[in-house]
C-alpha positions as CSV (number, residue, x, y, z in Angstrom):
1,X,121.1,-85.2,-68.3
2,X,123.2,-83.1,-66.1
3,X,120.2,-81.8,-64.1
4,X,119.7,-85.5,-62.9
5,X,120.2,-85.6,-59.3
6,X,120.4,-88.8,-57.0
7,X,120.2,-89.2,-53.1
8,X,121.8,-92.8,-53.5
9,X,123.5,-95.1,-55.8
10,X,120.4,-97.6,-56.0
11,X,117.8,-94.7,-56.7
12,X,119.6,-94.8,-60.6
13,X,117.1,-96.1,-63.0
14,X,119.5,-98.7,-64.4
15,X,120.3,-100.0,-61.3
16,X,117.8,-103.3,-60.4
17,X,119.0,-103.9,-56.8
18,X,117.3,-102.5,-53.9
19,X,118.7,-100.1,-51.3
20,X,118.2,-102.8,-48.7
21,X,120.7,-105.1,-49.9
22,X,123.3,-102.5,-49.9
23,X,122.8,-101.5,-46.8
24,X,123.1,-105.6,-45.6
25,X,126.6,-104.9,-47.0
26,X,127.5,-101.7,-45.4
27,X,126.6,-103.9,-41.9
28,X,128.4,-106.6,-43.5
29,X,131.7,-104.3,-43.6
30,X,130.7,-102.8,-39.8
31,X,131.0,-106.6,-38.8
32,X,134.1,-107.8,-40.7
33,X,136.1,-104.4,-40.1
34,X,135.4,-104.5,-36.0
35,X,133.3,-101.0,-36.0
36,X,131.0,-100.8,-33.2
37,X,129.7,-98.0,-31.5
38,X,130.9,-96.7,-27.5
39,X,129.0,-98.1,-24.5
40,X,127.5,-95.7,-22.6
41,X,127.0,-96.2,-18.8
42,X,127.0,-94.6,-15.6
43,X,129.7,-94.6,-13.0
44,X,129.2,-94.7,-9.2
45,X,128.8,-90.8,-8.9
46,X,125.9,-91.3,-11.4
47,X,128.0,-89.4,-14.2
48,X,127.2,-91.1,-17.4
49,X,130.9,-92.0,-18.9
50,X,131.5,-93.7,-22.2
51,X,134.0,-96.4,-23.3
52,X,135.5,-98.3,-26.3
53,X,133.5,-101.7,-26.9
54,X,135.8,-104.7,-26.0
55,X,135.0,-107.0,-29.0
56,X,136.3,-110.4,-31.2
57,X,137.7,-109.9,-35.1
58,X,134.9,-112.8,-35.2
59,X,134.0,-112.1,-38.9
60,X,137.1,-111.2,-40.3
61,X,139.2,-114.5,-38.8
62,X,136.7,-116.7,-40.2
63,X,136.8,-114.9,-43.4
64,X,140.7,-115.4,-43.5
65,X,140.7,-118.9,-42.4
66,X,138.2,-119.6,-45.1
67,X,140.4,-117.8,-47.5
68,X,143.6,-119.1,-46.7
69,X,142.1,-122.6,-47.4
70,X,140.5,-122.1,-50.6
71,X,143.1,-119.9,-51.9
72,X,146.8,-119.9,-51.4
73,X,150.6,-118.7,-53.0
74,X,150.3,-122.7,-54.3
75,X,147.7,-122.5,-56.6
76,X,148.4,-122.2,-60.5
77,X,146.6,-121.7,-63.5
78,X,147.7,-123.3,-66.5
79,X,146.6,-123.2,-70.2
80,X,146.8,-125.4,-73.2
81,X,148.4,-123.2,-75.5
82,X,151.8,-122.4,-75.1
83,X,151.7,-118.9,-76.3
84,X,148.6,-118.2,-74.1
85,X,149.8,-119.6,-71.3
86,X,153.3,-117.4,-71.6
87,X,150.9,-114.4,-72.3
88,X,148.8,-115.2,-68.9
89,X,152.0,-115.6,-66.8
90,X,153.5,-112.8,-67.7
91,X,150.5,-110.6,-67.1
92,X,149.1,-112.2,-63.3
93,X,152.8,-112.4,-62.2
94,X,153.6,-108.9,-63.4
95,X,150.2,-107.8,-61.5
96,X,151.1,-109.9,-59.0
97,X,147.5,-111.2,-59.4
98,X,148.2,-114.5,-57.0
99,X,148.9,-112.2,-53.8
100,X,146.5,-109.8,-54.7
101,X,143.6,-112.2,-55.2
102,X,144.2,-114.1,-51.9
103,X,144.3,-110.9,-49.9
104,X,140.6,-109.7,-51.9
105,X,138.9,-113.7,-51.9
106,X,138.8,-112.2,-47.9
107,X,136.4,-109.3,-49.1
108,X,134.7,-111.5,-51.1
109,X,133.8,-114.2,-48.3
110,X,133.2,-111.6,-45.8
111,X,130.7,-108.9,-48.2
112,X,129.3,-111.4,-50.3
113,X,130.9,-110.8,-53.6
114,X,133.8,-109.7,-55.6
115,X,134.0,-108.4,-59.3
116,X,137.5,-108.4,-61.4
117,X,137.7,-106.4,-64.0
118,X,141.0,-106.6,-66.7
119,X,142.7,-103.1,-68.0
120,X,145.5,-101.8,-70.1
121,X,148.1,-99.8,-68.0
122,X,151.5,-98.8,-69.8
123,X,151.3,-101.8,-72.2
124,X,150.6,-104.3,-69.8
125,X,147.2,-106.0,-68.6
126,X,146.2,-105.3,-64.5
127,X,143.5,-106.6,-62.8
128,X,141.2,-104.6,-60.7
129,X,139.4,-105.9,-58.0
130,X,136.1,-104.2,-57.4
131,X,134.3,-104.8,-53.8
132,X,131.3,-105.7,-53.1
133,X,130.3,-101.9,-51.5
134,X,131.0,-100.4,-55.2
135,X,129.5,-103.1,-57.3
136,X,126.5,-103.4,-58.7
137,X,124.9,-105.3,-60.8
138,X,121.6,-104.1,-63.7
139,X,120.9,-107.4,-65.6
140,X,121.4,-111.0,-64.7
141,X,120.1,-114.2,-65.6
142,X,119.7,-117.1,-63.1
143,X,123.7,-118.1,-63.7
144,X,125.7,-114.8,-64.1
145,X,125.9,-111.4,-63.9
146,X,125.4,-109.9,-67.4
147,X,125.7,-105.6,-66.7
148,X,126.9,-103.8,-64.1
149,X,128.1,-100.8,-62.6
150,X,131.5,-99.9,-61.2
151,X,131.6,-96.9,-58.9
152,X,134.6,-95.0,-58.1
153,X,134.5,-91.9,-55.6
154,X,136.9,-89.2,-55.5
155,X,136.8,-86.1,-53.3
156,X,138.6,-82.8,-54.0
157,X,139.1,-79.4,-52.2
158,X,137.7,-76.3,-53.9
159,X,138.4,-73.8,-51.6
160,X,137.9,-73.7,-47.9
161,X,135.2,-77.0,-48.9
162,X,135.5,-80.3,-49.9
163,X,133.4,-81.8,-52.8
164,X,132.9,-85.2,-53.3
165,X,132.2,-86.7,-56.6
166,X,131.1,-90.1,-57.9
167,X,132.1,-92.1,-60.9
168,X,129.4,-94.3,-62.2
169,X,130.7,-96.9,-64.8
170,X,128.2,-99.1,-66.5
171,X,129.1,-102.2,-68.3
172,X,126.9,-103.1,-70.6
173,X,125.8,-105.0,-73.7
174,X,123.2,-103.2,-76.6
175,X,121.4,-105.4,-78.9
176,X,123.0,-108.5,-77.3
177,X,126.1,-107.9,-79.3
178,X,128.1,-104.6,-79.0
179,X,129.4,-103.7,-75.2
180,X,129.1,-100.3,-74.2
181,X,130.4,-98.5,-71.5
182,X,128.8,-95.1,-70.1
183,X,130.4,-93.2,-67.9
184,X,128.3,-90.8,-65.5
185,X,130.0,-88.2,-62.8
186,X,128.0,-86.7,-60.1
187,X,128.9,-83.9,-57.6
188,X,127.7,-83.5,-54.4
189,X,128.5,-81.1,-51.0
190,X,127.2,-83.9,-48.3
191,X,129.5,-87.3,-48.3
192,X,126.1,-89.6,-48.0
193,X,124.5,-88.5,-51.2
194,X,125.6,-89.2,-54.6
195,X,124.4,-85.2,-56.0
196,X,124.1,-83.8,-59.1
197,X,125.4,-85.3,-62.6
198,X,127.8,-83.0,-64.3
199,X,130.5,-82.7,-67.1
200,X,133.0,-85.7,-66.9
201,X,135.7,-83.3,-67.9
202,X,135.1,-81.4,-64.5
203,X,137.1,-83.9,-63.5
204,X,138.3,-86.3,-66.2
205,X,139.3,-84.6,-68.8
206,X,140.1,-87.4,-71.6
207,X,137.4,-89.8,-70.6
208,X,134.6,-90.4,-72.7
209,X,131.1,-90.6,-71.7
210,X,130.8,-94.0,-74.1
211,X,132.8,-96.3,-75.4
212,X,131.9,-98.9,-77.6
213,X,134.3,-102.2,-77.1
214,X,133.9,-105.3,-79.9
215,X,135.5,-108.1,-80.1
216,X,134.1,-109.2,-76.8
217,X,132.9,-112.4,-76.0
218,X,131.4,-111.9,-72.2
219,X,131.5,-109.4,-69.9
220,X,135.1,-107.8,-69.6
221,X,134.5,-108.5,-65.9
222,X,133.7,-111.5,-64.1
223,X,131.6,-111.5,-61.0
224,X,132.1,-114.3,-57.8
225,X,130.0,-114.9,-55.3
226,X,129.8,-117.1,-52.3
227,X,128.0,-120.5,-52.6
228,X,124.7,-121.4,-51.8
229,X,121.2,-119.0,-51.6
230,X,121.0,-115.6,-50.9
231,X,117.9,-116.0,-48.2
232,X,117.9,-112.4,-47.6
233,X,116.6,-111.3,-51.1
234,X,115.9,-114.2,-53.3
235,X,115.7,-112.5,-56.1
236,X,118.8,-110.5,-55.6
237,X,121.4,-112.1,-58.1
238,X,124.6,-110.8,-55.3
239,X,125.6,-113.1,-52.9
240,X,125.9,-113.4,-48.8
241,X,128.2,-113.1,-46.4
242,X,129.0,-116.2,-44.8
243,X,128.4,-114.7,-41.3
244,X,125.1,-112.8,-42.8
245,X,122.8,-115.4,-41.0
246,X,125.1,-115.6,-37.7
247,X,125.3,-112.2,-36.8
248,X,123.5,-112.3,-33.5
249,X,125.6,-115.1,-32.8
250,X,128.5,-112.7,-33.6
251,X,127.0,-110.2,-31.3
252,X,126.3,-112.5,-27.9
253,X,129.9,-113.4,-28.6
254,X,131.2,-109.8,-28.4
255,X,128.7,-108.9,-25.6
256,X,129.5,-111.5,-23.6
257,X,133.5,-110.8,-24.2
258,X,132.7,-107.2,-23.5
259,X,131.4,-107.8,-20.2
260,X,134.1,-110.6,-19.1
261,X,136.9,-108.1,-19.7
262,X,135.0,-105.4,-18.3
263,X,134.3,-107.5,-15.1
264,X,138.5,-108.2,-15.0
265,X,138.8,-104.5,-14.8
266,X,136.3,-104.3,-12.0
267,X,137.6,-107.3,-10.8
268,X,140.6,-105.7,-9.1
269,X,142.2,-105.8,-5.7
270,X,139.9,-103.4,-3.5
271,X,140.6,-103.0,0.5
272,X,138.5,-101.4,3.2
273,X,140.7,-99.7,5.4
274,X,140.0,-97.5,8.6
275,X,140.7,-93.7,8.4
276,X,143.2,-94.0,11.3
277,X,145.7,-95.8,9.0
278,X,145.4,-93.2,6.1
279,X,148.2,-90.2,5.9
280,X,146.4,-86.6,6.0
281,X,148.8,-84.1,3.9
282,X,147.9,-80.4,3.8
283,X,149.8,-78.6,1.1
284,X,149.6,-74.6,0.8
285,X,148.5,-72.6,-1.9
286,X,148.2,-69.7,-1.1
287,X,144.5,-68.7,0.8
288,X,143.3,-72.5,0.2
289,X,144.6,-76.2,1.8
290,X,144.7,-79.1,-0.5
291,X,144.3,-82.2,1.1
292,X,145.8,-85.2,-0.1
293,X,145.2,-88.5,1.6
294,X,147.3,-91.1,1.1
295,X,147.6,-95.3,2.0
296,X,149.7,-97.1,0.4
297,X,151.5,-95.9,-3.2
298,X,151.7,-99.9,-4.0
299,X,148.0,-99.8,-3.9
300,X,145.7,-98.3,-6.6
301,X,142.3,-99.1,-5.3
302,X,141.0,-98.9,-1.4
303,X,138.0,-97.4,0.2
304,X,138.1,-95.2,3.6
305,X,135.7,-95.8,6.4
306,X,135.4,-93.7,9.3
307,X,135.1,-96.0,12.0
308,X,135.6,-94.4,15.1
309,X,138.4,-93.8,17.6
310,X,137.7,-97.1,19.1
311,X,137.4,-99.6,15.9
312,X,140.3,-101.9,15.9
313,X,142.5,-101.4,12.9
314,X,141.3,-104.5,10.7
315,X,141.8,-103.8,6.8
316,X,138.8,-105.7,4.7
317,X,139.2,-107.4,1.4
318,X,136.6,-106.5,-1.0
319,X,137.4,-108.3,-3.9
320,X,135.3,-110.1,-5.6
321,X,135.9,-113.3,-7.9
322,X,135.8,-113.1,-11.1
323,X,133.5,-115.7,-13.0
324,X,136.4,-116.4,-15.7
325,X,135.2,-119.7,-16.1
326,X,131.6,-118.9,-17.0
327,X,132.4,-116.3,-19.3
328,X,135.0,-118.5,-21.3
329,X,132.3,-121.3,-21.3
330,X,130.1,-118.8,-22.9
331,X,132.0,-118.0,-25.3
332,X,133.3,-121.3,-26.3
333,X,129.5,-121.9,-26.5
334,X,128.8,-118.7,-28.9
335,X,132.0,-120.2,-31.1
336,X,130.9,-123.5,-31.8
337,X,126.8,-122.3,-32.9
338,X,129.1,-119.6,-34.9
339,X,130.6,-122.3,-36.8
340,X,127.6,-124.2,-37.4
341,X,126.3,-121.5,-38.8
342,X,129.0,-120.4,-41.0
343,X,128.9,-124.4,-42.0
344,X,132.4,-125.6,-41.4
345,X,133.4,-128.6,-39.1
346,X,133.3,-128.1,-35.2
347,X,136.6,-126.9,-33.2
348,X,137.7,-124.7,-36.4
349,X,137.1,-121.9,-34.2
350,X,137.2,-123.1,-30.8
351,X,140.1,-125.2,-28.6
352,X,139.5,-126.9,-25.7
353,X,142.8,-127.4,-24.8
354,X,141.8,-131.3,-24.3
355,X,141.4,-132.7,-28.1
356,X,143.2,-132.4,-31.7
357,X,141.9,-132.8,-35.2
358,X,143.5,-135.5,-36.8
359,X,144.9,-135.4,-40.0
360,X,142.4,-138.1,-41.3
361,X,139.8,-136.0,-40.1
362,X,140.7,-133.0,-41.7
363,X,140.8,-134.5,-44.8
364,X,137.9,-136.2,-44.5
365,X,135.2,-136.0,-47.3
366,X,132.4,-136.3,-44.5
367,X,133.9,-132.8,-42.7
368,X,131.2,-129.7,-42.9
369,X,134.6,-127.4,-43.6
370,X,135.6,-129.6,-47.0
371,X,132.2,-129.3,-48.2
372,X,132.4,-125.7,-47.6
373,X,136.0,-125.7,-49.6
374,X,135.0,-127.7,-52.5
375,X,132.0,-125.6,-53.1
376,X,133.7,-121.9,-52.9
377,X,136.7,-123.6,-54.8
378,X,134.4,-124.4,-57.8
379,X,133.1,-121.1,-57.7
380,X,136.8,-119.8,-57.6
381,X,137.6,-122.1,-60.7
382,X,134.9,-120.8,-62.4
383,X,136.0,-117.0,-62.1
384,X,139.3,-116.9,-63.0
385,X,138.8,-119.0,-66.0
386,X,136.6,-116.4,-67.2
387,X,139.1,-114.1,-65.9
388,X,141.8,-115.5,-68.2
389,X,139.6,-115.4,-71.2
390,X,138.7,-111.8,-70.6
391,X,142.5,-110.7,-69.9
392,X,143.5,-112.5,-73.7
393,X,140.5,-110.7,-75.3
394,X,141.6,-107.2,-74.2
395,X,144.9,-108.0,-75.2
396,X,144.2,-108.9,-78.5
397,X,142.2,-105.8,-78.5
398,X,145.5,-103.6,-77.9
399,X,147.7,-106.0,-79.9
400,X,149.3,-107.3,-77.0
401,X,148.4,-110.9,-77.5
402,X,148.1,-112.5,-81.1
403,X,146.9,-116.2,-80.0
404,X,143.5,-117.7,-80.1
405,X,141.1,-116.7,-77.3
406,X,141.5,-119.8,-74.8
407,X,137.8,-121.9,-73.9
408,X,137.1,-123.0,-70.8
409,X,138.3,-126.4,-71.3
410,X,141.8,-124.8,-72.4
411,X,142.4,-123.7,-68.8
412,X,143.5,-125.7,-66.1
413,X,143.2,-123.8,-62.3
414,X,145.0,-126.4,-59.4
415,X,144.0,-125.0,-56.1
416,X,145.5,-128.0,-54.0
417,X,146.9,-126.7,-51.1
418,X,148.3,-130.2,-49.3
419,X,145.6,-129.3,-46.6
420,X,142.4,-131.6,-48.0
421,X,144.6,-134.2,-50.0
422,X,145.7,-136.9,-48.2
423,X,149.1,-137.8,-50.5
424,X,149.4,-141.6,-49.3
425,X,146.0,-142.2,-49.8
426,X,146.4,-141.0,-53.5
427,X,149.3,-143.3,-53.5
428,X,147.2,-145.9,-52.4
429,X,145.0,-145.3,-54.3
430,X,146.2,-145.3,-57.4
């Protein structure tokens, strides 16, 4: 086995998902972390020049907007039990799991999918959370992901060179009762591949190449995904992003704010001015003159042109307007397809500066962004219940919890924010 060599993570036997869906992630994270490539064009003396592309954090401020109202500091989890409900509290807040997932359920919306995974540190339970880039899954059925594997790269110097090896952890369950986990590490010169498999002690020294864990009742990680269809692969069992289908919406956006602040920046103050009116200096170096000419130090920008010792001294405005309101239209434009699109109610994303949501309207059941809420808050529920069952089992497995394992119906998870509940029409209500 440590002959095995592998040019990427998917080439792996176990692994089921295809190379193209991990490389929709990797453009996934280009979109949501703002990484674009220079623009290359040519200035007026024909020299090709580069510069930085002027872009939107489009992806990643609908992915925290999202976020922010699915998942907040206010939401709770509660349990039936007493003693498993101390036992949870003490371990999230010590992990300071509420923070923590808030910050991640970005990743998640913006990738496609997130995986937590419970462990024992120092005699108390942490959660990890594993993105969607390093995550992936070998089995699934058509409601969960069964097996998986984890990956965790490390790089280390070894000279004057670095190396760069890769953890592969796989999760996974033999003869539908006992879970195993394998560990594989791989070495490799070149950053982009994974390399060759060698000894895990070259750089682990206590960890075991498997470990056998009963006493399990489901995965000891639990996978969540955005709603709805992955259209991209339909038999792929990770999820989307929820800008996967608006990305050339996401790039006319950019484009078209790359060129408006580009045209600002060419639309600046520029003068044509006769030569008459522009100071000639002559400043000596030694055998050669440097000429310096010189208008105005107030200005930044003017052109010269030699018109003759008769041509009246008239200075010329060139400047020309700047179509601010066309661009902004445009944009505003690119905004609102965005968020029908990404599926939540119009003027999330864009302001007119002439109309305001009402608070009736925000809470609205018929709004596209509650719809969007209710069904990534279901999905939410779902997870960290299984969360909080996994969490108990591994304690009981290191004797830091002695209670019954919690069922589903034993945990409560309240994710009201005050946002989509209209308190007086509760009161109403009821």
């Amino acid at each position: 086995m440590t002959t095995q060599n592998l040019a990427n993570i998917t080439d792996h036997p176990k692994i089921a998902v295809s190379g193209t869906e991990y490389d929709r992630i990797r453009e996934n994270l280009k979109y949501f972390a703002g990484r674009y490539p220079q623009i290359e064009y040519k200035d007026s003396n024909g020299t090709k020049q580069k510069r930085d592309y002027n872009h939107l954090p489009v992806g990643r401020t609908a992915a925290k907007k999202i976020a922010s109202l699915v998942f907040n500091e206010q939401a709770e989890i509660k349990l039936d039990d007493k003693n498993a409900d101390k036992f949870i509290q003490d371990q999230l807040q010590n992990d300071r799991f509420i923070k923590n997932f808030e910050r991640y359920l970005e990743s998640c919306l913006a990738l496609g999918g997130l995986a937590m995974r419970p462990y024992v540190d120092n005699g108390k339970v942490r959660v990890s959370f594993v993105q969607a880039p390093v995550f992936l899954p070998l089995q699934s059925n058509t409601q969960d992901v069964s097996s998986a594997a984890i990956v965790t790269k490390t790089i280390k110097s070894e000279g004057q060179k670095q190396k760069y090896y890769t953890l592969i952890e796989f999760h996974e369950w033999k003869d539908g009762e006992r879970y195993t986990i394998t560990n594989e590490l791989y070495k490799s010169d070149n950053p982009d591949t994974v390399g060759a498999r060698v000894p895990l002690s070259t750089l682990y020294e206590d960890l075991e190449e498997t470990i056998n864990v009963n006493g399990l009742s489901r995965p000891l990680f639990t996978y969540l995904k955005t709603p709805g269809m992955n259209n991209k692969d339909i038999n792929s069992p990770l999820g989307l992003s929820i800008f996967d289908n608006a990305k050339s919406t996401i790039d006319f956006i950019n484009t078209t704010y790359d060129e408006f602040k580009w045209e600002v920046r060419m639309g600046q103050r520029r003068v044509l001015v006769p030569d008459q009116t522009v100071r000639i200096g002559f400043d000596h170096h030694g055998e050669t003159d440097l000429v310096t000419r010189e208008f105005d130090p107030e200005q930044n920008v003017y052109e010269q042109i030699d018109g003759g010792k008769d041509t009246p001294i008239n200075i010329t405005d060139l400047t020309t307007p700047i179509r601010s309101d066309d661009y902004i239209k445009a944009i505003n434009e690119g905004l609102a397809l965005f968020e029908m699109q990404v599926g939540v109610s119009p003027g999330m994303f864009t302001f007119d500066g002439k109309s305001m949501k009402t608070a009736t309207e925000v809470v609205s059941e018929n709004s596209d962004t509650y719809q969007l809420r209710n069904s990534i808050v279901s999905l939410v529920d779902q997870s960290i219940k299984e969360l909080v069952i996994s969490i108990c089992e591994i304690g009981k497995l290191y004797g830091l919890y002695s209670g019954p394992i919690p069922e589903m119906d034993d945990i409560t998870v309240n994710l009201d924010d005050g946002v989509f509940v209209d308190k007086n029409n509760e009161l109403d209500y009821y």
